[in-house]
N, C-alpha and C positions, 0 to 999 in steps of 0.2 A: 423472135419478134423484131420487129425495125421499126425502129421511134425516133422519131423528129423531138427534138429536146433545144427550147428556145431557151435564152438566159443560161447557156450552159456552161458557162464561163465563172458562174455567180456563186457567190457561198453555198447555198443551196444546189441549183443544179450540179456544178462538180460533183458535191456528190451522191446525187443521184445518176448522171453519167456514169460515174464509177462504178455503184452497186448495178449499173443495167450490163455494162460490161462483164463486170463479176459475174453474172448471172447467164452469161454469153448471149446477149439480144446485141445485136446491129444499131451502134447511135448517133444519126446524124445532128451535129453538134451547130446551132445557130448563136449567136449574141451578136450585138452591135458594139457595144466595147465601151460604153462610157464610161468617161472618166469618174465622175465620181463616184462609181458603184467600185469599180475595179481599180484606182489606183492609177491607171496605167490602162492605154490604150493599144496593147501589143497584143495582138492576138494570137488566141495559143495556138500550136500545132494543132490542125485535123479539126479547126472550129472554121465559120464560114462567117465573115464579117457582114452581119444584115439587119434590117431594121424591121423589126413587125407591121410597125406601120407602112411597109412596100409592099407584103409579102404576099400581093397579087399579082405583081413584078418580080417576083424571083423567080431563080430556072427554076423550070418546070419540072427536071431531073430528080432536086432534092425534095420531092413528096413521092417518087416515084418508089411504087413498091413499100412505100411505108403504112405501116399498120397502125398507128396508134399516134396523137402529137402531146408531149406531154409541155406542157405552156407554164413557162416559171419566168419569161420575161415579164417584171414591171420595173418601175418606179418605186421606190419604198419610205418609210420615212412616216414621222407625224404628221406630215402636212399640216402645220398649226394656221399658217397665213394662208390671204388669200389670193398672194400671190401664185402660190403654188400648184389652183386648181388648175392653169393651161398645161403644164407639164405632166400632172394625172391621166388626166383625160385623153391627152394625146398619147402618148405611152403605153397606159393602159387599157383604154376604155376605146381610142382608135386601131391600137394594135390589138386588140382582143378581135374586134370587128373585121379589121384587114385579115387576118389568122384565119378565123371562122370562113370569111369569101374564098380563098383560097384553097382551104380544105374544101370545100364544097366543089368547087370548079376543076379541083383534079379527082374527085370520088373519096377523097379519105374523109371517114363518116365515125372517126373514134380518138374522145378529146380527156386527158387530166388536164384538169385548171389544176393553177395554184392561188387559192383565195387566202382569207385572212378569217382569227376572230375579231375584226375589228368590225364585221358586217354585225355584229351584235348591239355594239355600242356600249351600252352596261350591262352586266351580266343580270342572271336571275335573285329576284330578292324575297323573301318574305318577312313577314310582321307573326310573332306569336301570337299575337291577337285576331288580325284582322286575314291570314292567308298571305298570298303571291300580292305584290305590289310593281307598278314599274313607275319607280321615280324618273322626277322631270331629271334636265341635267343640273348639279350643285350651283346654286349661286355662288358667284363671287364675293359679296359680302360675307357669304358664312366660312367659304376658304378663307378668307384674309381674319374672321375668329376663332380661326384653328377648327371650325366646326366640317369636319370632313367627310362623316357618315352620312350616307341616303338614309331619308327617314320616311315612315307611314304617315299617306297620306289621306291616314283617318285619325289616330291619335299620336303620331310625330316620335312617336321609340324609334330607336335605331334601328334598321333593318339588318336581317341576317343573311348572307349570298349561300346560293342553292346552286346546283350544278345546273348549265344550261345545256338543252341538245337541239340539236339540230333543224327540229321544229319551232323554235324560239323566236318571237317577234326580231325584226332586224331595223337596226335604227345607228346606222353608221352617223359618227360626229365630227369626224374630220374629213378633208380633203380626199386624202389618202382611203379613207374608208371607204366613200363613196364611189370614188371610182371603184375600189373592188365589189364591193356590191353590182355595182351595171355590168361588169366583167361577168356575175353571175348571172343578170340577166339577160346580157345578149347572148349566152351561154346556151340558156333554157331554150330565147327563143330559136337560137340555130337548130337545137336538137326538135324543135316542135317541126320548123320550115322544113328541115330536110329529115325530118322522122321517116318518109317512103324510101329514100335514097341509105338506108341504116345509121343514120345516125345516133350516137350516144355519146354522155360526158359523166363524168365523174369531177364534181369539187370539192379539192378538200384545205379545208380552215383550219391554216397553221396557226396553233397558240404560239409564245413566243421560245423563240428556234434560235439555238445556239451551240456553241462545236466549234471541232479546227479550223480553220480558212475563214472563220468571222470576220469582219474588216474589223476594223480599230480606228475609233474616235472620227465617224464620218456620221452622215446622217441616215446611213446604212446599218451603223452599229446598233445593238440592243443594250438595254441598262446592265447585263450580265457583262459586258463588255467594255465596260463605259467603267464600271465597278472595280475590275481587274484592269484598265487603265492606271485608276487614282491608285492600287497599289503599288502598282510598278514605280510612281512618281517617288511614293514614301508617303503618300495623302489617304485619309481619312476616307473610305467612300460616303461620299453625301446620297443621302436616300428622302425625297420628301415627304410630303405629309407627317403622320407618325409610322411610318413603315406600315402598317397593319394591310394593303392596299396585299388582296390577294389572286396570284396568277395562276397559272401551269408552262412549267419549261419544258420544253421537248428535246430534244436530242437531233443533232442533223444526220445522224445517221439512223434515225427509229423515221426521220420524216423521210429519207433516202428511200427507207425498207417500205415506207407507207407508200409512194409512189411506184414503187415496181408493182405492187400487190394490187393500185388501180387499177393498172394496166392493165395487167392482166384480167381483173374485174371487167375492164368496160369493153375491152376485144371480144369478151363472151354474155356480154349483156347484149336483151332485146334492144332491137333497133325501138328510137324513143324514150329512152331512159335517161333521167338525168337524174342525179343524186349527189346530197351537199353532204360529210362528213368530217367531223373534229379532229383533227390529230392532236394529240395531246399525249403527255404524260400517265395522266390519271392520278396524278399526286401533287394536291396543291401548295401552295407554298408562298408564302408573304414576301413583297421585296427587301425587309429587313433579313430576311433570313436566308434569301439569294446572295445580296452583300455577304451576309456571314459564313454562308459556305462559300462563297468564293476566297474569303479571306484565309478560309480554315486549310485552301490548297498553297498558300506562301509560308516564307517564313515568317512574314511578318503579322504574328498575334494583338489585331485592331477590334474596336471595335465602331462599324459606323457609326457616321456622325449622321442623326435622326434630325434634317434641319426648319422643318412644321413649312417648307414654301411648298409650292406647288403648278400644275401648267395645266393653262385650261384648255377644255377639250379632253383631258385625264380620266379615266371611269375609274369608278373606288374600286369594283372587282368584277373582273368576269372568269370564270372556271368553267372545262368543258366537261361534261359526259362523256367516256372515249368507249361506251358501249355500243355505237352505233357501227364504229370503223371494226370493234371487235368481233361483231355477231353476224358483219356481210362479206367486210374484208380478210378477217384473220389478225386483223393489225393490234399488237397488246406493244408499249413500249417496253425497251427493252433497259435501255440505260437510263435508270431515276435521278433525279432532283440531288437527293443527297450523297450520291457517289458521281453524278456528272459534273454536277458544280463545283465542286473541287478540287478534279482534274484539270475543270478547263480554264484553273488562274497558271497552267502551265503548260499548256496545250498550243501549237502553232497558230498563230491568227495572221490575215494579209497585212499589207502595209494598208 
């Protein structure tokens, strides 16, 4: 197979690059080289310096013969201001667009996105009492009373978080989220437009992704990383709220394995298929307990410091279902939570 691999430069694409290699598939390696993702604006050998947003204007060469575009160029980050939405959009939400025209106009009709769970916004809740609830987003006032739980919005108990799938109402709340949600829908609608010409896509919604070649202390970094920072310093990792706030960590090389497995899915899906799946763990896990296994890979025996602040725009918990990616893709993780994390308070990360 010959795959066009945008962002290939990036934590993530490496290695998936890698594992496509390993695999002996053909990978035409695109990135634009920003500085803040990478550090460093040097491009690697055998990658082709370009911008998605042109990519109606690139030779026509490098789609040539290619089977499949696996698209892990964006922008990343919380996107908390609103300064931040032109750089989303254009990035990701015009470079998704320019990507799509271009595959269209040379016949390559077979696309992996790389989406997010953040198209979810809070994850699923229920009330013992009352069923499934979806809370509004947390007031400010009740963060600033330490009151951090979503609660029922028939008799105000604390709600309890349920696994979400794929089906799940999507209600992105940041900048960053947003954009990838339209990256899904201009997605769909490419795959409807050019559903006669064979089109199909595959999206799949990384929970949060971490491993070797993770940047370090940029706005690229994830709080696994940010955690194993403050050790390195001799610092306390700080963890907000009261830690309880629960995730899924995945592994960048179980997300590596989940993109060759699209691949190969969506090269033999009918023409008109589009389909959004979780990667994930399958094994949740609160961010006091990330801190603590990452702590538990140093020598130095801490225990975070639990500091009750907090950043809005924050969901108290979202966890995925990873039975959808299992029962179509094959995709189970492979490296868990409690032996990934603390390996990787000594595991290589970039500058």
């Amino acid at each position: 197979m010959r795959v066009l691999l945008t962002g290939s430069a990036g934590f993530i694409g490496t290695a998936i690059g890698r594992a496509l290699e390993d695999g002996g598939h053909d990978v035409v390696r695109v990135d634009l080289m920003l500085e803040q993702a990478h550090g460093s604006t040097e491009v690697p050998e055998g990658t082709h310096r370009l911008d998605v947003r042109d990519a109606v204007g690139w030779p026509s060469e490098l789609l040539e013969g290619v089977d499949a575009v696996c698209h892990q160029a964006a922008v990343v980050g919380a996107g908390v201001t609103v300064a931040d939405l032109p750089a989303y959009a254009a990035h990701n939400d015009l470079g998704t667009a320019a990507l799509l025209a271009a595959m269209h106009a040379r016949g390559v009709g077979r696309l992996v996105l790389a989406s997010s769970m953040v198209v979810y916004g809070e994850g699923r809740y229920t009330c013992a009492t009352h069923g499934d609830q979806v809370p509004p987003p947390r007031a400010v006032a009740a963060l600033e009373a330490g009151d951090v739980e979503n609660h029922c919005g028939v008799c105000g108990a604390d709600l309890a978080w349920a696994l979400v799938d794929e089906d799940a109402r999507l209600d992105p709340r940041s900048s960053y989220a947003a954009s990838k949600l339209a990256q899904e829908h201009y997605t769909s609608a490419w795959v409807r437009q050019a559903a006669e010409s064979g089109a199909s896509a595959i999206a799949l919604r990384y929970h949060n992704v971490y491993g070797p070649g993770m940047p370090r202390d940029t706005p690229y970094s994830g709080v696994a990383a940010m955690f194993r920072s403050s050790l390195e310093r001799g610092e306390r990792p700080q963890v907000y709220e009261d830690g309880g706030q629960v995730r899924d960590f995945v592994h960048v090389a179980d997300v590596a394995r989940a993109n060759v497995l699209a691949l190969g899915a969506v090269v033999a899906a009918d023409a008109g298929t589009f389909e959004a799946f979780n990667v994930a763990s399958g094994h949740p896990v609160s961010i006091l307990d990330v801190a603590r296994l990452v702590a538990e890979g140093t020598d130095a025996r801490v225990e975070p410091q639990v500091t009750g602040g907090y950043r809005l725009g924050d969901v108290r918990h979202v966890v995925a279902s990873p039975a959808r990616a299992e029962a179509t893709l094959g995709f189970r993780a492979e490296i868990l939570p409690g032996t990934g994390l603390p390996a990787f308070a000594t595991t290589p990360l970039r500058a």
